[in-house]
PABAMI-139097 format. One line per field, with one value per residue (C-alpha): x, y, z; residue in three letters; residue number from 1. Coordinates in pm, 1 decimal. Example, Ala and Ser with C-alpha at 12.3 -4.5 7.8 and 13.67 -1.06 7.14 Angstrom:
<nodes>
east = (1230.0;1367.0)
north = (-450.0;-106.0)
up = (780.0;714.0)
code = (ALA;SER)
pos = (1;2)
</nodes>
This chain:
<nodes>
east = (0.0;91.0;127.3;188.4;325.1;309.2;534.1;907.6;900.3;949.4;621.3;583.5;919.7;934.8;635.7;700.2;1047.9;870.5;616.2;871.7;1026.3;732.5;670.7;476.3;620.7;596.5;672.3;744.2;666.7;798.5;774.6;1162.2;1356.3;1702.1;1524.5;1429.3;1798.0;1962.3;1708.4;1752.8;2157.4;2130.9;2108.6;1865.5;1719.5;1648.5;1833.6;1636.8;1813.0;1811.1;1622.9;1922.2;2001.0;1658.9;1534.7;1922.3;1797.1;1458.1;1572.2;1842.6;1603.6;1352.4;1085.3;1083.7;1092.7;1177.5;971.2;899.3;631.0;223.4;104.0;341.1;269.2;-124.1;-132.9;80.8;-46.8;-362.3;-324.7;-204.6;-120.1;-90.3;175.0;279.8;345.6;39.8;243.4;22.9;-57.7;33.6;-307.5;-291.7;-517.0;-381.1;-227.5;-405.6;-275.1;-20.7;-339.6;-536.1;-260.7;-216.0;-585.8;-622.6;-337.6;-510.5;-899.7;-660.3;-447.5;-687.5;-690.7;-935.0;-997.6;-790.7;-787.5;-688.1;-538.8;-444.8;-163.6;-154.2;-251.3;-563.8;-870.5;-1175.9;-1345.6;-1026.8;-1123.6;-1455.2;-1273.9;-1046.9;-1331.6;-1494.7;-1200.0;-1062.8;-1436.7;-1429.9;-1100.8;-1154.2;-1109.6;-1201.2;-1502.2;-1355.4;-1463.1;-1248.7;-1265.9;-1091.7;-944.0;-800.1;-508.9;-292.2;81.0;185.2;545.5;789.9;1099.4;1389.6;1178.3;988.4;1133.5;1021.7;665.0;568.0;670.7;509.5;285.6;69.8;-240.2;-346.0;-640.5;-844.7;-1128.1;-1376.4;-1699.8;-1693.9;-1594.4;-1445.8;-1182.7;-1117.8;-1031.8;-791.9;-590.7;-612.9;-469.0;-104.0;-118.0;-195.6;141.8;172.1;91.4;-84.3;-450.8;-659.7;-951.0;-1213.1;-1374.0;-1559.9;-1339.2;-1417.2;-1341.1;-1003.2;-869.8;-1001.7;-814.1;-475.9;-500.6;-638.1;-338.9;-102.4;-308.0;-333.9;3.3;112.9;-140.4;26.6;349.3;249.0;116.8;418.3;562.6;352.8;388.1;785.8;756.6;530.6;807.3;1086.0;875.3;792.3;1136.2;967.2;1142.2;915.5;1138.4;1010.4;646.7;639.9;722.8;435.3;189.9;281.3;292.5;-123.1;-196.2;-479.3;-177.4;124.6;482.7;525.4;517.1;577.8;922.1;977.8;1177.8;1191.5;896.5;753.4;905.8;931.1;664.9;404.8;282.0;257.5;89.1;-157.5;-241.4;-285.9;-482.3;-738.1;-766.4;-863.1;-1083.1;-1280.7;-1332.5;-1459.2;-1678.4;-1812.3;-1618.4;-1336.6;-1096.9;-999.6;-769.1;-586.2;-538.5;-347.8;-146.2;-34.1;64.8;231.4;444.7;538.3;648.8;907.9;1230.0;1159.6;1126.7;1469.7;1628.8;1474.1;1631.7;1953.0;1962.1;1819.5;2187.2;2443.3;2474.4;2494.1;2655.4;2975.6;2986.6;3089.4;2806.8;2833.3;2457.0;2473.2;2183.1;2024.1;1736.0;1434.7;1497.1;1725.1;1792.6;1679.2;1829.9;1447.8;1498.4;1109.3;1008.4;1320.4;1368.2;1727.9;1680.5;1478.6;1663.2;2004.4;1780.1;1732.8;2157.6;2232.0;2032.9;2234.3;2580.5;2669.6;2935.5;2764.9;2886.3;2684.1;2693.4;2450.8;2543.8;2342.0;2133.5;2408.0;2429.0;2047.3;2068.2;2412.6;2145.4;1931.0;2213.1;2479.8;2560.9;2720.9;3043.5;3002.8;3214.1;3349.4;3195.3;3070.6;3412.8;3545.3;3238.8;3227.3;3595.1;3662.8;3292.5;3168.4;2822.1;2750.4;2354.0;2224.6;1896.0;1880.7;1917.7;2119.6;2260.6;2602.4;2546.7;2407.7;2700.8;3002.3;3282.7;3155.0;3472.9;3612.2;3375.9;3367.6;3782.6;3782.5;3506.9;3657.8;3344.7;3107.0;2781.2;2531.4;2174.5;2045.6;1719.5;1596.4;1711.8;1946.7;2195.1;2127.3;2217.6;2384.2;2630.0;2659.5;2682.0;2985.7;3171.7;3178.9;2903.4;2652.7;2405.1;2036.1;1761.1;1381.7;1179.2;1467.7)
north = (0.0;355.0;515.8;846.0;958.0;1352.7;1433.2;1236.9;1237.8;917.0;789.1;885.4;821.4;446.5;391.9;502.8;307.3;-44.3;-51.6;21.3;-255.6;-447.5;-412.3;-65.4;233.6;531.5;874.0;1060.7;1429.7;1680.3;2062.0;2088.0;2049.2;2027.5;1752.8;1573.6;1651.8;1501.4;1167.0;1182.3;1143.8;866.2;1152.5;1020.9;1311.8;1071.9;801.2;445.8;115.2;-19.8;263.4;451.5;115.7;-3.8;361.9;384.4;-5.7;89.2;448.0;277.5;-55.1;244.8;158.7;452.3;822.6;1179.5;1488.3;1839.2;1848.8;1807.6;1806.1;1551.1;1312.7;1416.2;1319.0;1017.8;844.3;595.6;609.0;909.8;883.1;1181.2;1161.9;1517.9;1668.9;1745.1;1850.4;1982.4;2331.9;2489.8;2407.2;2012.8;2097.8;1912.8;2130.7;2062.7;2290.4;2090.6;1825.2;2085.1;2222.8;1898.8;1805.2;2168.9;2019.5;1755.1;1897.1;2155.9;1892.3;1579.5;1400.3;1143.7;874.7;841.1;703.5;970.6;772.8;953.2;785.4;1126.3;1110.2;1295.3;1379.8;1237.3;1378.5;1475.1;1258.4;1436.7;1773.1;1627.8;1510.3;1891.2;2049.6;1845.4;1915.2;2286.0;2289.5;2070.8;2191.2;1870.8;1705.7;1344.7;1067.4;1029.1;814.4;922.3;637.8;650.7;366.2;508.1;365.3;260.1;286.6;264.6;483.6;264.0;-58.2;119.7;-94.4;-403.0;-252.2;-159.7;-500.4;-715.2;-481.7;-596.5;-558.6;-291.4;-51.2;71.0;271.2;402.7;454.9;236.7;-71.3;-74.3;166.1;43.3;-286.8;-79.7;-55.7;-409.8;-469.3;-282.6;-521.0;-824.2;-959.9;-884.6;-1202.6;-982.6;-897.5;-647.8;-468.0;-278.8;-11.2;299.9;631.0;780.4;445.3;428.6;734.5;677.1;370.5;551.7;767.5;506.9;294.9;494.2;681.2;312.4;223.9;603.4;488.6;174.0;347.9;642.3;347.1;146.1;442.8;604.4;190.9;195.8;537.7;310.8;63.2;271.6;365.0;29.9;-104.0;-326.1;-406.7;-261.8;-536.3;-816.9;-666.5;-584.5;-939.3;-1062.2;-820.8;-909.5;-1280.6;-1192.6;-1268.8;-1007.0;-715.4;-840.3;-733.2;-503.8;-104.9;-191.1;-109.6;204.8;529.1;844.6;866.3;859.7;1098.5;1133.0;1289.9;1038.4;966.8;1285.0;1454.6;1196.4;1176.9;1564.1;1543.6;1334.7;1491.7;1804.2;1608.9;1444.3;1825.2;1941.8;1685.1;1776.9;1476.4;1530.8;1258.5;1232.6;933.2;1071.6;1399.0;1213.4;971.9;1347.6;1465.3;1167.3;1153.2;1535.6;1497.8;1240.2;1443.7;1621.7;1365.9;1214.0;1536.8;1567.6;1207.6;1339.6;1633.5;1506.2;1231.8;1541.1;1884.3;1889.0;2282.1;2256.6;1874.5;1726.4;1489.5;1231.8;1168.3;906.0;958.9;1204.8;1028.4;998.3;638.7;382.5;357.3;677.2;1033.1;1214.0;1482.3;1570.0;1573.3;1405.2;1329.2;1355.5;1706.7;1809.1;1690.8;1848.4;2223.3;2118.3;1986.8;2321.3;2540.7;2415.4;2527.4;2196.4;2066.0;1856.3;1629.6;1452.2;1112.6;989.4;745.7;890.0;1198.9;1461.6;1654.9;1735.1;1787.6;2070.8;2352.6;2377.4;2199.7;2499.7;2507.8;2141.0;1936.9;1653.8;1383.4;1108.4;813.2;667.7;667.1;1019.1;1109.3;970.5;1067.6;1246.8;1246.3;1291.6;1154.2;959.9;935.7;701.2;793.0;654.7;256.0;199.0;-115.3;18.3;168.6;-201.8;-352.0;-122.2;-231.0;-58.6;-162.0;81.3;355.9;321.6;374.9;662.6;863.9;1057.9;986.9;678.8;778.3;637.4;747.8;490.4;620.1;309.8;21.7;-86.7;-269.8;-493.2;-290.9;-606.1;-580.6;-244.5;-194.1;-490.4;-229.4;21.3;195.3;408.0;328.0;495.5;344.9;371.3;164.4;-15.0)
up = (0.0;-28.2;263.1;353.4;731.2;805.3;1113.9;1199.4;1551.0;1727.6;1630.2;1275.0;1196.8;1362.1;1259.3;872.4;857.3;998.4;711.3;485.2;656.7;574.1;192.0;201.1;-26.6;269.5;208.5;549.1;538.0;766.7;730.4;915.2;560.1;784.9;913.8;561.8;432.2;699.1;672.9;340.2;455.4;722.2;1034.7;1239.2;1423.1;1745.0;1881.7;1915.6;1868.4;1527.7;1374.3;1188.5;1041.3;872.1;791.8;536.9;438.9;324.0;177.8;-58.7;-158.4;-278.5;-55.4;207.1;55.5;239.0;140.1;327.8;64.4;188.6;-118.7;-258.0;26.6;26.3;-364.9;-373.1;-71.3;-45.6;371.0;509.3;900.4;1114.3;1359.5;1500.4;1803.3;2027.2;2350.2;2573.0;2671.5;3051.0;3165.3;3038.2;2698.6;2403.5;2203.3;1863.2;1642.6;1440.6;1385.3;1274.0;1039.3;879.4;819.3;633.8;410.6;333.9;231.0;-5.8;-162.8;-144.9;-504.9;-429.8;-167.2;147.1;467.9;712.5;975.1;1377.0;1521.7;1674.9;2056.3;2096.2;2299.1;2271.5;1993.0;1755.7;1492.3;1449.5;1469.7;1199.5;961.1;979.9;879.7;558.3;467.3;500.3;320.2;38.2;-287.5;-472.4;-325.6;-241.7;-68.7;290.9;594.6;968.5;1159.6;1508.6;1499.8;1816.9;1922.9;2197.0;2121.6;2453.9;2335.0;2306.2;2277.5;1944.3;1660.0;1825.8;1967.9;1654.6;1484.4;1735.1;1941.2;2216.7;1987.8;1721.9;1808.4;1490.6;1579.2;1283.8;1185.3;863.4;829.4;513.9;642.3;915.5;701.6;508.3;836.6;908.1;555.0;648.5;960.4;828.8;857.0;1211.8;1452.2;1717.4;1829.9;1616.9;1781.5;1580.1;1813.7;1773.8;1681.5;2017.3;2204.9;2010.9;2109.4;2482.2;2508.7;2424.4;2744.5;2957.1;2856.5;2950.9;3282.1;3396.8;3397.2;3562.8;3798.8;3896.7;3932.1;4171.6;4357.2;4420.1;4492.7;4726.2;4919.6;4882.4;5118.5;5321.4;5295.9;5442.3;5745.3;5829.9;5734.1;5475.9;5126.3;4869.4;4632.5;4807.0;4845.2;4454.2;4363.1;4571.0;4445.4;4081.6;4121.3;4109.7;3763.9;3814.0;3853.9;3731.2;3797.8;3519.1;3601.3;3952.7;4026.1;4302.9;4221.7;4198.7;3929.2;3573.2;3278.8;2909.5;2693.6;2793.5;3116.7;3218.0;2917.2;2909.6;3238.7;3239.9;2928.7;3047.4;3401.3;3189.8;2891.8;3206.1;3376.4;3036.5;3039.3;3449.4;3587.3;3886.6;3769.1;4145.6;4138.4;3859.7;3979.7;4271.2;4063.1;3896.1;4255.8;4375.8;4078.2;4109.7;4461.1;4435.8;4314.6;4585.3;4829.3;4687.7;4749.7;5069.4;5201.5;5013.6;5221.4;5550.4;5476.6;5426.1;5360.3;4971.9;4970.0;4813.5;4747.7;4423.3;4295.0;4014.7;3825.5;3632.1;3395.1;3175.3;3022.2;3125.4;3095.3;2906.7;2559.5;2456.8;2432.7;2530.4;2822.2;2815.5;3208.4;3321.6;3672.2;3660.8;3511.0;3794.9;4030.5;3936.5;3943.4;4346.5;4331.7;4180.6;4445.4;4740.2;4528.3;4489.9;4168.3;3948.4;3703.1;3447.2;3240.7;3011.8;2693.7;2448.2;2619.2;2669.9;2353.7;2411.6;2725.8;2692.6;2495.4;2858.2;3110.2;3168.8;3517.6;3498.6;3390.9;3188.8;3215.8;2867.1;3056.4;3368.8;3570.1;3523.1;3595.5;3938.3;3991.7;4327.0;4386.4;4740.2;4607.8;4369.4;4231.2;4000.1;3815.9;3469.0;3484.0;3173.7;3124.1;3127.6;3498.4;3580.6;3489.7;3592.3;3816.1;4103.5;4310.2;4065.4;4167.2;4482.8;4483.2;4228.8;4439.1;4738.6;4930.9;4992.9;4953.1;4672.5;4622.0;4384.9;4216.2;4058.0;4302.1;4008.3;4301.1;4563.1;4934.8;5084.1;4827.1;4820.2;5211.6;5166.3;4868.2;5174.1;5036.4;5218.8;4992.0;4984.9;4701.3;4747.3;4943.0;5105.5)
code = (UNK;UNK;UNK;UNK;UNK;UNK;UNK;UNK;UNK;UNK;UNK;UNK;UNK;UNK;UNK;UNK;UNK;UNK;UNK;UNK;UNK;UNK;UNK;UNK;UNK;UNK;UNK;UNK;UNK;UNK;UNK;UNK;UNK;UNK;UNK;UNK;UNK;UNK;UNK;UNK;UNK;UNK;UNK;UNK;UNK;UNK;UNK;UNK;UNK;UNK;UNK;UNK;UNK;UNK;UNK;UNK;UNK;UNK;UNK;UNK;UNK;UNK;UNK;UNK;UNK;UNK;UNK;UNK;UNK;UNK;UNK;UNK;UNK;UNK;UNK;UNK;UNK;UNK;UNK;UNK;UNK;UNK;UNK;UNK;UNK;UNK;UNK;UNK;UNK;UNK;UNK;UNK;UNK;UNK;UNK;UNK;UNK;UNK;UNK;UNK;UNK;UNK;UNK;UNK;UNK;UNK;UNK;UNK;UNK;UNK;UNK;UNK;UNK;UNK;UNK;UNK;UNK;UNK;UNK;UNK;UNK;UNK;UNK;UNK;UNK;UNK;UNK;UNK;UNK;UNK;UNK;UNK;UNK;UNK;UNK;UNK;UNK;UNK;UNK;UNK;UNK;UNK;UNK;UNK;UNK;UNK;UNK;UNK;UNK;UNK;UNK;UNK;UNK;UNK;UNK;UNK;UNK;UNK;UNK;UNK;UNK;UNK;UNK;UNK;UNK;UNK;UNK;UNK;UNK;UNK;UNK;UNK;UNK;UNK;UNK;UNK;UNK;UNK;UNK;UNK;UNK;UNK;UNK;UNK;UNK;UNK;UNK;UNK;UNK;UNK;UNK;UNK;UNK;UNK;UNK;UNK;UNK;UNK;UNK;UNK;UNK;UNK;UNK;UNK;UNK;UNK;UNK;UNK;UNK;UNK;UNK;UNK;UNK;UNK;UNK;UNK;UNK;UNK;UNK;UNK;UNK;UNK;UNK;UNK;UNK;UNK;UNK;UNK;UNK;UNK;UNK;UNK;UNK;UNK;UNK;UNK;UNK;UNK;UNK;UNK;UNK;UNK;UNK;UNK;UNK;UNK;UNK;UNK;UNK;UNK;UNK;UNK;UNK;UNK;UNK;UNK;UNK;UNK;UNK;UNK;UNK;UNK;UNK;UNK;UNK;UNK;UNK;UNK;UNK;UNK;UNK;UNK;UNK;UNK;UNK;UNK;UNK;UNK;UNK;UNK;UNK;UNK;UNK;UNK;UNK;UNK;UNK;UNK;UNK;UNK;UNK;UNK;UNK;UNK;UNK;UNK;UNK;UNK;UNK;UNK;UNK;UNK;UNK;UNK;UNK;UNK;UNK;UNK;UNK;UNK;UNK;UNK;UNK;UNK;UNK;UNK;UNK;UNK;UNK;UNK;UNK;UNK;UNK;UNK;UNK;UNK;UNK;UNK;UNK;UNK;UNK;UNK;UNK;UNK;UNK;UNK;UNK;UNK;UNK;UNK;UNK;UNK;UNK;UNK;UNK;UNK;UNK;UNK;UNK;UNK;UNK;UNK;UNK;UNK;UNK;UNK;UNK;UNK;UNK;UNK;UNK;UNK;UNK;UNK;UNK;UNK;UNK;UNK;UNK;UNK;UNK;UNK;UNK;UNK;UNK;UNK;UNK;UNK;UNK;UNK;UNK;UNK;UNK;UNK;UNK;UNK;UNK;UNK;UNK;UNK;UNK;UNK;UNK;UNK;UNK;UNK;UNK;UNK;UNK;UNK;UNK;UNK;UNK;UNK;UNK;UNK;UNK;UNK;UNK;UNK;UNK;UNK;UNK;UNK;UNK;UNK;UNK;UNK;UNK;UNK;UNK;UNK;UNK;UNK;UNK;UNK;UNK;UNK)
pos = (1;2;3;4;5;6;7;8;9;10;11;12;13;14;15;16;17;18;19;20;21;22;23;24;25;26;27;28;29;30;31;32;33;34;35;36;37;38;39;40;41;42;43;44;45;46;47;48;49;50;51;52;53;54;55;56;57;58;59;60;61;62;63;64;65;66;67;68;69;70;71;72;73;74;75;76;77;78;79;80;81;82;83;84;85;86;87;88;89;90;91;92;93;94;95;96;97;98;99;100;101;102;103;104;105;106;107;108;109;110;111;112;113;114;115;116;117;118;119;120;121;122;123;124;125;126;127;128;129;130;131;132;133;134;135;136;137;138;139;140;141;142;143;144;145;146;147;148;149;150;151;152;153;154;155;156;157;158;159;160;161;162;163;164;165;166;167;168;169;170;171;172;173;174;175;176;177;178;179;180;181;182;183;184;185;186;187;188;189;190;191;192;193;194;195;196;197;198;199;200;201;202;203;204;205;206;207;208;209;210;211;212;213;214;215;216;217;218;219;220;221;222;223;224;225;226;227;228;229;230;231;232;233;234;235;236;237;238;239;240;241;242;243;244;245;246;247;248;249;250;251;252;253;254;255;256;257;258;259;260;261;262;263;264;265;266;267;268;269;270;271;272;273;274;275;276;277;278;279;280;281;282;283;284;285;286;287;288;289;290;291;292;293;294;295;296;297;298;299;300;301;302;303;304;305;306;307;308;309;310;311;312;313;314;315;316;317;318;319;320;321;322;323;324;325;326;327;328;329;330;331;332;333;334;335;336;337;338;339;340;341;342;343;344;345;346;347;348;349;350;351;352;353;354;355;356;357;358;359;360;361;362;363;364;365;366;367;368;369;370;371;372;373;374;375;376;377;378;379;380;381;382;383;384;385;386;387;388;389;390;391;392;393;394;395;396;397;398;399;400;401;402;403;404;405;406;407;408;409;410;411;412;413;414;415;416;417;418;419;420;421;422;423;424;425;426;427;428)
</nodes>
């Protein structure tokens, strides 16, 4: 099929270069023409394993095609998937305005038939909103369908989520569209649900408010945890040996990031008050969440006085195997590190060229042990692999002080305590 993806984020990018992958002749159109010249060139513009090398695969085998061009991906395109940026505004409203941008482009440069696809994550209602305006801007009359077909991509896990996803959600009013999706899947051994538009594009948030929800709750027990001198370790395996629950999303910390979790949880705490409902429980798995930099800092501070210390972070990110800063814990808490005049120095494997245009007031360190070199503290907040598996003897004899605030409960404290360690994690 032809298929056409407007916006190269880390949605509409992954998910252009997989059905490329796949057999489908994709165009991806992005209005950034840096951005197109350097994909046209092999630059990625994010990083996510494995994506640099099958998007320069399916670009040289003729397959996946660059443009900065609407109408050339409007007119050349049987499926046209909207994938751009709906960050949300300072009050938790979706910011629609890139959706509504694109589905003008469309009504003005629609040739005939097309499934208009929102992989886009939207409110409620978008898909409507969507339908209205290619109407009003039409300049041809053609026949169109809106589907609601959202992702639910983890960042660094995207490549494989989107070739073997958990299911697929299509959501439309007519079923031979909605068939048309099916089509592009139909090598994909997964589950396909057909739903209502609206019910599509409810299921996204819920999704993704559910799991938020199940992570302000382990957190909220691991403080428990610590005041009962409980392990919040043990207690999460035996919650999530419940087949009802599971173990997944229940690992304690210092909180959810990434563009996400919170966004989506914010959105629908605000699409529910539109709609004269108090999302109540939600509104506390936002406030939980919020709170536990601060908390972190707190038992960091409540330890030793941080003024004038030299402290390692290990971690950018707002988790592994991605180079995304959006809501970042460790971000947040190195504004608290930097308040009490403390030296910080930084180490992230892939995140630190982002995170240098808003991060001034640190060092950054080659790798892992310079960075910890002559610390007095050392903090851990990003669990990459390569933090997992360091010689930690090492660390613990290039840092001039013994103190380790582990963020993520990446190390065991028995072994830690037996390094000569003071060692701090959450819930422990």
């Amino acid at each position: 099929m032809k298929i056409s993806v407007i916006g190269t984020g880390y949605v509409g990018l992954v998910t252009g270069v997989v059905f490329a992958q796949l057999g489908h002749t994709v165009i991806c159109m992005d209005k950034n023409r840096e951005k197109i010249d350097n994909l046209k060139r092999g630059i990625m513009p994010i990083y996510e394993p494995g994506l640099k090398e099958m998007a320069v695969k399916n670009h040289d085998e003729g397959r996946l095609f660059y443009t900065w061009d609407i109408k050339e991906a409007v007119t050349k395109s049987d499926l046209i998937m909207i994938a751009v940026d709906t960050m949300p505004k300072e009050n938790w409203q979706t910011n629609l305005g890139s959706v509504k941008a694109v589905a003008k482009d469309i009504g003005i440069w629609m040739n005939g038939y097309k499934v208009i696809v929102n992989k886009s994550t939207v409110p409620v209602g978008t898909g409507n909103l969507v339908e209205r305006i290619i109407r009003q801007n039409q300049k041809k009359k053609c026949g169109f369908d809106v589907v609601s077909n959202p992702e639910f991509l983890r960042e660094g896990q995207a490549i494989n989520d989107t070739l073997h996803p958990d299911r697929v959600i299509i959501g439309a009013e007519n079923t031979a569209a909605a068939m048309k999706v099916v089509e592009i899947y139909q090598d994909m051994n997964t589950v396909v649900k057909v739903t209502k538009l609206k019910s599509a594009e409810l299921i996204k948030y819920a999704s993704n408010a559910f799991l938020a929800t199940k992570i302000s709750f382990i957190n909220s027990l691991a403080d428990l945890a610590e005041l009962t001198e409980s392990d919040i370790e043990e207690i999460a395996e035996g919650i999530g040996l419940d087949k009802r629950i599971g173990r997944q999303f229940l690992n304690a910390g210092i909180g959810y990031g990434g563009s996400c979790f919170p966004k989506d949880v914010g959105s629908l705490i605000y699409t529910a008050k539109e709609f004269g409902y108090d999302f109540s429980i939600l509104r506390e798995v936002k406030r939980v969440n919020e709170a536990r930099i601060e908390r972190f800092f707190a038992k960091m501070k409540k330890t030793v006085k941080l003024k004038k210390k030299r402290i390692a972070v290990l971690g950018l990110s707002f988790k592994p195997d991605t180079d995304d800063l959006r809501e970042s814990p460790s971000l947040k808490l190195i504004k608290f590190l930097l308040k009490e005049d403390s030296e910080v120095i930084v180490y992230d494997p892939v995140a630190m060229d982002n995170a240098k245009a808003s991060l001034k007031r640190v060092k950054y360190a080659k790798n892992a042990y310079e960075c910890v070199k002559g610390a007095d503290i050392t903090v851990l907040v990003t669990e990459w692999n390569e933090f997992r598996n360091a010689d930690l003897k090492k660390i613990k004899k290039l840092m001039k002080g013994d103190l380790f605030f582990d963020g993520r409960n990446a190390f065991e404290p028995h072994i830690m305590k037996k390094l000569g360690f003071r060692y701090f994690s959450v819930g422990r």
